[in-house]
C-alpha positions as CSV (number, residue, x, y, z in Angstrom):
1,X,-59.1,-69.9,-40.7
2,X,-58.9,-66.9,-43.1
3,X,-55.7,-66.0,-44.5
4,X,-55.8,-61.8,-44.3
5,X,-54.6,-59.8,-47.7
6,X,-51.3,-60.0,-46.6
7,X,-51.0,-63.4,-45.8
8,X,-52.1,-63.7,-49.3
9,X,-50.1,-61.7,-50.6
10,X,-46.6,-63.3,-48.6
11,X,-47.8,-67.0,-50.3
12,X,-48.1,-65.5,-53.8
13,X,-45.0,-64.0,-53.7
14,X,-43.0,-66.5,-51.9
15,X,-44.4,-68.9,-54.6
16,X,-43.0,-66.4,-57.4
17,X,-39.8,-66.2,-56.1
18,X,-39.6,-70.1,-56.1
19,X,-39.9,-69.9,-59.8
20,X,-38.0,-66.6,-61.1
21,X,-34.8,-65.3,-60.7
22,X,-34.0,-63.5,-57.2
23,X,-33.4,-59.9,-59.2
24,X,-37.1,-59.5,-60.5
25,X,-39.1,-56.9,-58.4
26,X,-42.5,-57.7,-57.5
27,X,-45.1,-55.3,-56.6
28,X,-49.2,-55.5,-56.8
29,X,-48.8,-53.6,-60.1
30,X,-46.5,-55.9,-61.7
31,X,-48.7,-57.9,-64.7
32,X,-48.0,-61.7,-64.2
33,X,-47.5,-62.2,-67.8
34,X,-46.2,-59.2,-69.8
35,X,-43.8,-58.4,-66.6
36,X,-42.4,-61.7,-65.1
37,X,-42.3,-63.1,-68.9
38,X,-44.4,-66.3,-67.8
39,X,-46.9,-68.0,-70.6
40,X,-49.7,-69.8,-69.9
41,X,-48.4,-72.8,-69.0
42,X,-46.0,-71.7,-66.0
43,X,-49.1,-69.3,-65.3
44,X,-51.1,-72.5,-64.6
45,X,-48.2,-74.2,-63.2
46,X,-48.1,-70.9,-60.6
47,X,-51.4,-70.6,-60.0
48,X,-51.6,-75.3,-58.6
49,X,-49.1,-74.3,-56.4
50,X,-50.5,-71.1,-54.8
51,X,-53.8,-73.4,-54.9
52,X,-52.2,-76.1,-53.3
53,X,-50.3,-73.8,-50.5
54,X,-53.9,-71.7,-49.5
55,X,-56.0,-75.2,-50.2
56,X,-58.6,-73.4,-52.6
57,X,-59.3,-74.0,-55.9
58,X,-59.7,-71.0,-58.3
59,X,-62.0,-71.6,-61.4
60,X,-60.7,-70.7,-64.7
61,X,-62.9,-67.6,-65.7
62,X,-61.7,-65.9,-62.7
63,X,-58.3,-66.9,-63.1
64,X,-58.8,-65.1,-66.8
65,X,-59.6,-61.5,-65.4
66,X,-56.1,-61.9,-63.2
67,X,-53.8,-59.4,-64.4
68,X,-51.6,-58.0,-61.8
69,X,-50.4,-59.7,-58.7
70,X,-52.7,-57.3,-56.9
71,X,-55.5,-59.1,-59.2
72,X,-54.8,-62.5,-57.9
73,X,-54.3,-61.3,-54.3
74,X,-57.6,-59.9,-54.3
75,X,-59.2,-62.5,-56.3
76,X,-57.9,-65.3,-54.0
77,X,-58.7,-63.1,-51.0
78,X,-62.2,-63.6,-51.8
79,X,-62.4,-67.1,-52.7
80,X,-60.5,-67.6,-49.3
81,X,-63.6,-66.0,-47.6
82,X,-66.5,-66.2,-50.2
83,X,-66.8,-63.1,-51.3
């Protein structure tokens, strides 16, 4: 079954709002490091669990052109369906 954008984009956030305080605003603009103040490690910590919630595995060198929410909501989007 393939999760749609949205249903994508519902995990990610859900699995943001697990890990930062309940006043942050998230949109698909918001830059995952530089706005939400995460480093690499809870970047990596973030990115197992959104792995482990869609059961995919995203290799490195596409998780280093994620930006933006948007950027990881596209890029698992296509791993999801093999684009």
């Amino acid at each position: 079954m393939h999760e749609s954008v949205d249903d994508i984009r519902i995990v990610v956030t859900a699995t943001l709002r697990a890990m930062l305080p309940a006043s942050v605003e998230l949109s698909d603009d918001t830059n995952i490091m530089r706005d939400l103040g995460m480093d690499s490690v809870a970047v990596m910590d973030f990115v197992m669990e959104t792995e482990e919630r869609l059961d995919i595995s995203v290799p490195l060198d596409r998780i280093s052109e994620v930006e933006t929410i948007g950027d990881l909501v596209t890029t698992l989007h296509d791993i999801k369906t093999g684009s």
